[in-house]
Structure formats: structure tokens, C-alpha cells
N, C-alpha and C positions, 0 to 999 in steps of 0.2 A: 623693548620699549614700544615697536611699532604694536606688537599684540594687545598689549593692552591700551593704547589708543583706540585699533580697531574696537575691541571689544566694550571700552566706552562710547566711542560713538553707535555701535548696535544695540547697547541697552537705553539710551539716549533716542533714538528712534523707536524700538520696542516702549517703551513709557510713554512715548509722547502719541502716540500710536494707541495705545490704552487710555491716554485722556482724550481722545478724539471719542473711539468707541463710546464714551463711559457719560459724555456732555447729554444733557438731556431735551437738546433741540429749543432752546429761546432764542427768540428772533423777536427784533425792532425793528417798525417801521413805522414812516408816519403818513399818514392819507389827510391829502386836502380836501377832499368831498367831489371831488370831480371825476365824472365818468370817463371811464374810457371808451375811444368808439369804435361802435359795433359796426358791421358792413351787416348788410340785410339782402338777403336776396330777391334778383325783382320777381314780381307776379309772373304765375305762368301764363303762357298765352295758347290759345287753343288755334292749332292749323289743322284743318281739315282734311281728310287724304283726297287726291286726284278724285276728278272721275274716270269711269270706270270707259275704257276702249269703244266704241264703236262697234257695236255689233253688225257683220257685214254674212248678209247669206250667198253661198256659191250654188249651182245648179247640184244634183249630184252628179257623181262620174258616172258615165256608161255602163255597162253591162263587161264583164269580161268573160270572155270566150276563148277554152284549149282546145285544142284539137285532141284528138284522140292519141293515145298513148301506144308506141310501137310494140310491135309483139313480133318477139325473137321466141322462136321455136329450137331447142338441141334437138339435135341429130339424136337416134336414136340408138343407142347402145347396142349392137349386136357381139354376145359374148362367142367367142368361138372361132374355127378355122377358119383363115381368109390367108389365099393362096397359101405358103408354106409358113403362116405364120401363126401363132395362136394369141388369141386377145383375148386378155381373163379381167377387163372392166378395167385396168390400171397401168397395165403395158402388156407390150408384144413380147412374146416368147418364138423365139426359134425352135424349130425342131426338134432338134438336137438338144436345146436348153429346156424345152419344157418334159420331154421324157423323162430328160436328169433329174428334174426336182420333185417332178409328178408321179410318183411310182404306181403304176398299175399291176396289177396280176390280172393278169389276162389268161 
């Protein structure tokens, strides 16, 4: 029973649904002649920009003056024996250590 209640009232909406779709838009009104009112907006008004700052002149700045630039001199690299020790430009070599890696035939 309830089923087909439902399914009357969903055909019952589906149709009336279909005559909505289906109306072809007439519409009644009635006009008395009288306007309705417009808002207008006001005239523009012309503002001018500022004036322009004060132009202020400064003396210019003085002269600037460095002093001369320090000069660092290296030591000068001497490769070679110094006391028991050998300096090959990167480290000291012992004696003893630089025989071992240095092989000479002599």
C-alpha cells in the first residue's frame, strides 16, 4: 500500500514538474506610468595634486681621502735542508722520513 502511495506521489511531482518545464513564460503586470527613481551620481570634482617639495641645495661633501694600503710581503720559500730537517714547499720531512719515501741511487 505504502509503495504505491509513494510511487503516486513521485509521478504526481514528475508531471507537475513537466508542467512547470513545459509553461511558456506569460506574465501580468500592470504599470501606472510612473518612474521609478534613479540615483545619479554627483559630478566629478577636479583636486589637484600637492605641490612639489621644496628644493633645498646642500654644499657638497669634502673630498675623501685613504691612506695607502698595507703591504704584507711572505717569507720566501726556501726548499731544502735546514738543520736535520727537509722542507719540500709543504712540510718537514725528517731524515729518516725523507730517505724512506725519497729514494735515491746514488
Amino acid at each position: 500500500m505504502k509503495t504505491k502511495l509513494f510511487v503516486g506521489i513521485g509521478a504526481a511531482f514528475v508531471a507537475f514538474g513537466a508542467a512547470q518545464s513545459a509553461s511558456a513564460g506569460v506574465s501580468v503586470g500592470i504599470n501606472l506610468g510612473v518612474p521609478a527613481p534613479v540615483y545619479v551620481a554627483p559630478a566629478p570634482v577636479y583636486a589637484p595634486p600637492p605641490p612639489p617639495p621644496a628644493v633645498v641645495y646642500a654644499p657638497a661633501p669634502g673630498p675623501v681621502v685613504y691612506g695607502a694600503a698595507p703591504v704584507v710581503v711572505a717569507p720566501a720559500v726556501v726548499i731544502g735542508w735546514h738543520d736535520n730537517r727537509y722542507w719540500d714547499g709543504r712540510r718537514w720531512w725528517g731524515r729518516h722520513d725523507y730517505y724512506a719515501y725519497h729514494h735515491h741511487h746514488y
